[in-house]
C-alpha positions in Angstrom: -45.2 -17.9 -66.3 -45.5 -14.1 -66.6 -43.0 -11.4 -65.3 -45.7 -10.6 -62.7 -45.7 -13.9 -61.2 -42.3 -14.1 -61.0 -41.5 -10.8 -59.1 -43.3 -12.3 -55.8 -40.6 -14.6 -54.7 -38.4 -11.7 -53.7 -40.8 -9.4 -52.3 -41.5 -12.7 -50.0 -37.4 -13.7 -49.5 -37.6 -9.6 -48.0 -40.2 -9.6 -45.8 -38.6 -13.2 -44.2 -35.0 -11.5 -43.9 -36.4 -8.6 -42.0 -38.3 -10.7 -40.0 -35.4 -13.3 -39.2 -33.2 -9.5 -38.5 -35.8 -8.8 -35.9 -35.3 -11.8 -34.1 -31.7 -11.8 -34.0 -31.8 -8.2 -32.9 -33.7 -9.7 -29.9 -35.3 -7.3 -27.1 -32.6 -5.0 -27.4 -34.2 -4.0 -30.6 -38.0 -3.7 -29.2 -36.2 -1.6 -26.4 -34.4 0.5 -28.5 -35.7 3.7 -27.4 -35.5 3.2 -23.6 -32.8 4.0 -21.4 -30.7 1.1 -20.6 -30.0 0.1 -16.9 -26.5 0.4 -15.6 -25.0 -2.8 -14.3 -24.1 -3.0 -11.0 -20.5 -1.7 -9.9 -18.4 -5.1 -8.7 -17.5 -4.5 -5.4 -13.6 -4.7 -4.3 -12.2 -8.1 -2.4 -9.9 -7.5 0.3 -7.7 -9.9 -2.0 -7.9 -7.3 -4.8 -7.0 -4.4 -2.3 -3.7 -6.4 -1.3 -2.6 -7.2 -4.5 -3.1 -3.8 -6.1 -1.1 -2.3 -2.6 1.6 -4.9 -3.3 2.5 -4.6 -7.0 2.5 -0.2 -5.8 5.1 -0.9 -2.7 6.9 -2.9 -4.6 7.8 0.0 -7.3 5.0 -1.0 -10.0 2.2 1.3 -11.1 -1.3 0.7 -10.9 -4.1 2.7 -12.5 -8.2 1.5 -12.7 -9.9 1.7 -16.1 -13.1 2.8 -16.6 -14.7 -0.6 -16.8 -13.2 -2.6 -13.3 -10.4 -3.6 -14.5 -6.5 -2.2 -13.9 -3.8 -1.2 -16.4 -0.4 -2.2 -14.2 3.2 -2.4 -15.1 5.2 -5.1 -12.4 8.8 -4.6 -11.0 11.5 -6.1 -12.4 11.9 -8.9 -10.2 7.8 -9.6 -10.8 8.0 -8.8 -14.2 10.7 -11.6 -14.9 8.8 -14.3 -12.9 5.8 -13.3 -15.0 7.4 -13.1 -18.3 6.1 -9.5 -19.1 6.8 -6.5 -17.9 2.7 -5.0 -17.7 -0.7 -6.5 -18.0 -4.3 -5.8 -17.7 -5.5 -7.1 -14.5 -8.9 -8.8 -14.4 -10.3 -9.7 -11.3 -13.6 -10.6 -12.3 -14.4 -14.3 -11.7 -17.9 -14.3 -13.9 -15.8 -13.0 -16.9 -16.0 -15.8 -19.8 -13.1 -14.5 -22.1 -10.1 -12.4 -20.7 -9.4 -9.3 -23.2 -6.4 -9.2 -25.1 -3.4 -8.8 -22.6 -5.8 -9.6 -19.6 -4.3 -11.3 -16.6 -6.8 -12.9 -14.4 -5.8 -12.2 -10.4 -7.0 -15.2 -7.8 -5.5 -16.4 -5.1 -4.6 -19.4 -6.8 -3.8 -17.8 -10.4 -0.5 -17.4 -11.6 -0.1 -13.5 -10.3 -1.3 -14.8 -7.1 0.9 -17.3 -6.8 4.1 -15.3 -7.8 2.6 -12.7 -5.1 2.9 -15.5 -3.0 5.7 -16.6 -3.4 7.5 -13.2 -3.0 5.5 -12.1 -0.1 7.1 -15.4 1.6 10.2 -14.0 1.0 10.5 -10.5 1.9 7.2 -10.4 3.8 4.9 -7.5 2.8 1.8 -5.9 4.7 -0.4 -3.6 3.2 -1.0 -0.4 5.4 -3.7 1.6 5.1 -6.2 3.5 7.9 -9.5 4.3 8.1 -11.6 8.0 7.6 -13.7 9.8 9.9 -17.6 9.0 9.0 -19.1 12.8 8.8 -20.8 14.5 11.5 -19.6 12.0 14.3 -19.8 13.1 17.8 -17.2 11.8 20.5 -19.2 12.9 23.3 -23.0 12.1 22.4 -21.9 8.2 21.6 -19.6 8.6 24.9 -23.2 9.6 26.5 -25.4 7.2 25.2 -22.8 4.6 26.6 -21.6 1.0 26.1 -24.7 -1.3 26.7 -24.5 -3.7 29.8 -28.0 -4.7 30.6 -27.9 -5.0 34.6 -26.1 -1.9 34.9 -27.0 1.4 35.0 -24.7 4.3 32.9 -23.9 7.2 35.6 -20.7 9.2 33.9 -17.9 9.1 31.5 -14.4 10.3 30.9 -13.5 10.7 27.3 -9.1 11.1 26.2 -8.1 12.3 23.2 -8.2 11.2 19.8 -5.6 8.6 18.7 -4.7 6.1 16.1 -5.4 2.6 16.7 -3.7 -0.1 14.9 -5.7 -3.6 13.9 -4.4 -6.4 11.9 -6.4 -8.6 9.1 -5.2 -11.8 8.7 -6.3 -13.4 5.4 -5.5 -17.3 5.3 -7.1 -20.3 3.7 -7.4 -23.6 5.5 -7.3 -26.5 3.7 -8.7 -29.6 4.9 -7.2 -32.7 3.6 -8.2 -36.1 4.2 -9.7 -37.7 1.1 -12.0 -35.3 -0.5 -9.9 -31.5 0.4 -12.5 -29.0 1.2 -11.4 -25.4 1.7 -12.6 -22.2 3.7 -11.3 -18.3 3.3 -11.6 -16.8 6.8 -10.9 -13.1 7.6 -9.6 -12.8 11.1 -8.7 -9.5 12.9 -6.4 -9.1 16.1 -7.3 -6.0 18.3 -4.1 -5.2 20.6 -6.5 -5.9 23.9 -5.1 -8.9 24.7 -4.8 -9.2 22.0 -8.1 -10.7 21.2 -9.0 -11.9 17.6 -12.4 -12.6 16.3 -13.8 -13.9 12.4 -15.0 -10.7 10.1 -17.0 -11.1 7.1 -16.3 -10.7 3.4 -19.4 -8.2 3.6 -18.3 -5.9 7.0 -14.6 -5.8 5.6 -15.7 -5.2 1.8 -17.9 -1.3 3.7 -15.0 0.1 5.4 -13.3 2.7 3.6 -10.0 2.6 3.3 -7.0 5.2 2.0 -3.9 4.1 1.4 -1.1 4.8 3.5 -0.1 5.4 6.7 -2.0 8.3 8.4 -0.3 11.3 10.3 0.2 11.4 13.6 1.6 8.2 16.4 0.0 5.5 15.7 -0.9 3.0 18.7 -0.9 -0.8 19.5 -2.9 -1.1 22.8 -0.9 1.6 24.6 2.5 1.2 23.2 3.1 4.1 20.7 4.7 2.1 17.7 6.4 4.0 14.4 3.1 3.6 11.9 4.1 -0.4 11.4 4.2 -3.4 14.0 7.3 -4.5 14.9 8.3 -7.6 12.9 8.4 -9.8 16.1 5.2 -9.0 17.6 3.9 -9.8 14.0 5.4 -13.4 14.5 4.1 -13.6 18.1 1.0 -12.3 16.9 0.8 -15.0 14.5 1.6 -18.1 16.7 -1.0 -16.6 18.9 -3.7 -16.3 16.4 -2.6 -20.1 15.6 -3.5 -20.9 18.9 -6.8 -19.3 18.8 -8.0 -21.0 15.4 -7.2 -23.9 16.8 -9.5 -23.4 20.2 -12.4 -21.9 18.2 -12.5 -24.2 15.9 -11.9 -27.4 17.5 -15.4 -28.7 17.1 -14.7 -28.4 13.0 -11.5 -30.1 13.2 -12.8 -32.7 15.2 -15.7 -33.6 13.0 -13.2 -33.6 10.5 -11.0 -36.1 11.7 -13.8 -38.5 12.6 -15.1 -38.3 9.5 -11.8 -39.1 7.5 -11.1 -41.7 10.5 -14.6 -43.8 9.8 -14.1 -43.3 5.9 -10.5 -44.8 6.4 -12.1 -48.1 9.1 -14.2 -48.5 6.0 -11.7 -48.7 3.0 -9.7 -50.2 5.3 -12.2 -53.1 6.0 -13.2 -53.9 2.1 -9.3 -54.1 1.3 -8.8 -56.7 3.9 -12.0 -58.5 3.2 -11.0 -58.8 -0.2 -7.3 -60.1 0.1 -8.3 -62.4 2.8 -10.7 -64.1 0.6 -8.2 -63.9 -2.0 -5.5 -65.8 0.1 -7.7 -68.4 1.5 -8.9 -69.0 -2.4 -5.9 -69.5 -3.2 -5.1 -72.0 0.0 -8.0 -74.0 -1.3 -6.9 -73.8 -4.6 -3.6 -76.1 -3.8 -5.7 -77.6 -1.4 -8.0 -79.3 -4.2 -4.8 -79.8 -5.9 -3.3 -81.7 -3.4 -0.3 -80.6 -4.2 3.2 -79.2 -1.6 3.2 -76.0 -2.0 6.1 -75.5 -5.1 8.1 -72.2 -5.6 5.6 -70.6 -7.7 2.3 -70.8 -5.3 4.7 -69.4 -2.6 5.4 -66.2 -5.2 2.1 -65.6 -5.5 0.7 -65.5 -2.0 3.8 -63.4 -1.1 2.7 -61.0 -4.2 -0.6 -61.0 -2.7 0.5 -60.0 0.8 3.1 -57.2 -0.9 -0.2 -55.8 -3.1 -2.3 -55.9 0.5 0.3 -54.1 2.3 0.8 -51.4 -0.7 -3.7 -50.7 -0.8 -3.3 -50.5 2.9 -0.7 -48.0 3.1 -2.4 -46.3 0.2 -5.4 -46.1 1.7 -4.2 -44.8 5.3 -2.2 -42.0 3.4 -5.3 -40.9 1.4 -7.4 -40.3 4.8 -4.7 -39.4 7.3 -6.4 -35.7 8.5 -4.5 -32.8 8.8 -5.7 -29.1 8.2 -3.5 -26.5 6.7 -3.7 -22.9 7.0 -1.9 -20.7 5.1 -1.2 -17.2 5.2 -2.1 -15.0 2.0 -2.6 -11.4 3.0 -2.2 -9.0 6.0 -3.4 -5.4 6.4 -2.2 -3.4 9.0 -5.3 -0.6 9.3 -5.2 2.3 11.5 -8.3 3.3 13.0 -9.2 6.8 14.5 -10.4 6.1 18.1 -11.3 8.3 21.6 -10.7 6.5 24.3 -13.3 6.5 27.1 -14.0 5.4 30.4 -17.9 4.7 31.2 -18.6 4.2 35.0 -21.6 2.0 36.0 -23.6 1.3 38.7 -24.2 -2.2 40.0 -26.2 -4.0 42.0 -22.4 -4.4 44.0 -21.6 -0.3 43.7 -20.1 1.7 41.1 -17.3 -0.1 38.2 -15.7 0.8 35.5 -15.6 -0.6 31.4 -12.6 1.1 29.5 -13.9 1.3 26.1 -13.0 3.5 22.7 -15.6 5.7 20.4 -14.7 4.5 16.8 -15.0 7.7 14.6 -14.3 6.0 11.7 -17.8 3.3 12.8 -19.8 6.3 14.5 -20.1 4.0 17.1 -18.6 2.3 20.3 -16.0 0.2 19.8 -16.7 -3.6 20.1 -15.0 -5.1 23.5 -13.4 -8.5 24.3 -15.3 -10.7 27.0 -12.8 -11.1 30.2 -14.3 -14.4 30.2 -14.4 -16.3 26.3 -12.3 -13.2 24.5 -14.5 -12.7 21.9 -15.4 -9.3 20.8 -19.1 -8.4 21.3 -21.1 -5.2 21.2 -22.9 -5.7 24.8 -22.3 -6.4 27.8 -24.6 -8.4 30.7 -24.1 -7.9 34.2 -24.0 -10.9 36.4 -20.9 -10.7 39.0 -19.0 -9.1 36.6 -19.2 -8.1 32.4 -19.9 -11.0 30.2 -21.5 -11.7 26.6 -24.5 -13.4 25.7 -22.7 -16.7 25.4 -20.9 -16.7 28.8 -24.1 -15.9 30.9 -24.7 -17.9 34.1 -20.6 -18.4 34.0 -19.2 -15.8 36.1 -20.6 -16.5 39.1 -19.3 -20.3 39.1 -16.9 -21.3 42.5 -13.5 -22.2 41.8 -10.8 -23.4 43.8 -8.1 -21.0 45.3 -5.5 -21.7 47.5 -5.3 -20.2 50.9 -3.7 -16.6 51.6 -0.6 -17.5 54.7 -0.8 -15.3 57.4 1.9 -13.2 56.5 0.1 -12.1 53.5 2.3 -14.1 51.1 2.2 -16.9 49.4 1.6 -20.4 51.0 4.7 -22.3 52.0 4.8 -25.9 49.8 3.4 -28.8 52.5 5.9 -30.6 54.0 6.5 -34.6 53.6 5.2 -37.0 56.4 8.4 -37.6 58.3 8.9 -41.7 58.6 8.4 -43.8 61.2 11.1 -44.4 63.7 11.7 -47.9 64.0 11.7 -49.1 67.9 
């Protein structure tokens, strides 16, 4: 073979490396020359505002890099129960590999629950308040009025400007009964009231927020407090808000305890189908023997009723209901508000609606419904102000007792005196 012949191999063994480069450099290298897009910017979670507001109040520094994550260094007291003293904080879920030093932040992580477990302890709220949206006038949105459909707008009388506290509840409910299934609700209590209401992840994730307590009193309802709420109207708050979940929800819970009621019936029926045909096998078994029954066979239907009673206690343990909530964050935010009062006219004269402009929204302020308590955005006049859900409900009769004539109130009725016997 000649020296010619023998130089094509590698001219061949080239061409098929550049060609197996170019498919390992993919469409990035066919693409080379164009401007790649920018990913999307990850968005913050109120969970991520809370924790990066708790590792600062408690004395630790927290900076953002460039690329979402945070450079933080913990307080002593965190830093022991973490075993380090600073960390990079990752709070990306999607992320496949955590960079070197990375700490990933969940609620359920290891930082979360050492956040947990502190914030049960010394109780911390993270306090921020709310900006002014730009080129927000008090006195055109006091104008254009609160809708009420029924009602006609005639005047307004717009206070001063004032900062009004809310507070975010963040809790998770576990429901447990078999199979746990879980749900993350956001829950806000205005100081009407107060009244509370479920926010979403979304509405919570576009307000803008500064940290801090802002300048100037700050208000819950009308009682000027000193920028924080007072620990016990916190706990009353809470017991309240309890309450609430409980009211709102109680078609959930209830389809939740029939289902893990009918899923225990039905364990609870195969276990004692199966030991009862276990025992009477076992019957029949000495029967055919025709044997007394000795010391042994009286061991083992004894095991057999100890076994039963252990699967049935098992299996009413497994599928006893009971959802837990549990408390994992609280923002105390402080909202610029005008207070104003729109007068209306009715088909039964002029009323009132006190309201508040929301500078921080641009728009009215959301109001409770005297009659379910939920915070809506319009009003229907029927009687009196409802929502859309408690239409055809204010005008319902109910029983009242009779003024006395005196104008007080009515004396108890007395007890039939008895019977003198003749």
């Amino acid at each position: 073979m000649s020296a010619r012949g023998r130089a094509k191999p590698p001219a061949k063994t080239a061409a098929s490396a550049k060609k197996k480069a170019s498919a390992r450099a993919g469409p990035s290298a066919q693409t080379a020359g164009e401007t790649p897009v920018p990913a999307a910017p990850r968005q913050e979670t109120p969970f991520e505002h809370f924790v990066v507001d708790f590792v600062r109040a408690r004395g630790g520094s927290v900076s953002l890099r460039e690329d979402g994550d945070y450079d933080a260094s913990f307080d002593p007291e965190l830093a022991k129960k973490l075993r380090r003293t600073n960390a990079r904080l990752v709070f990306d879920a999607e992320r496949a590999i955590l960079p070197r030093g990375g700490l990933f932040v969940a609620p359920g992580s290891r930082l979360g629950l050492a956040l947990l477990d502190l914030g049960r302890g010394r109780g911390h709220v993270a306090r921020s308040h709310l900006t002014e949206a730009p080129d927000v006038d008090a006195t055109v949105l006091a104008k254009q009025g609160f809708p009420v459909h029924g009602a006609r707008a005639t005047g307004y009388d717009l206070g001063d400007k004032r900062w009004v506290l809310e507070v975010v509840f963040h809790a998770t409910l576990t429901y447990k009964g078999g199979m746990a299934e879980q749900e993350l609700r956001t829950m806000v209590a205005d100081p009407r009231g107060p009244r509370f209401d479920f926010i979403e992840t979304e509405d919570r994730r576009a307000w803008k927020l500064e940290d801090g307590v802002p300048e100037g009193e700050v208000f819950w309802g009308e009682t000027p407090i000193a920028g924080a709420l007072p620990r016990d109207q916190a706990w009353q708050l809470w017991s309240e808000l309890v309450g609430w979940v409980n009211r709102v929800l109680e078609p959930r819970l209830e389809r939740w305890r029939k289902r893990c009621e009918e899923s225990r019936d039905r364990d609870l029926a195969r276990i004692n189908d199966y030991y009862e045909t276990r025992l009477a096998e076992e019957r029949e078994r000495r029967r055919r023997r025709g044997q007394s029954e000795d010391q042994e066979d009286q061991a083992t239907e004894a095991e057999l009723k100890l076994e039963w009673g252990r699967r049935v206690k098992s299996v009413r343990t497994r599928w006893e209901p009971q959802v837990e909530m549990r408390l994992w964050g609280i923002e105390e935010i402080a909202r610029p508000r005008v207070p104003v009062t729109w007068r209306f006219k009715t088909p039964q004269g002029e009323r009132t609606l006190e309201g508040e402009i929301d500078l921080a929204q641009g728009a009215p302020a959301r109001l409770p419904c005297p009659i379910c308590g939920r915070l809506v955005g319009e009003f229907w006049w029927e009687g009196g102000f409802v929502c859309r859900r408690c239409r055809g409900r204010a005008g319902r009769l109910s029983v009242v007792p009779p003024p006395a004539a005196n104008g007080s109130a009515p004396a108890a009725p007395k007890s039939p005196k008895k019977a003198r016997k003749r």
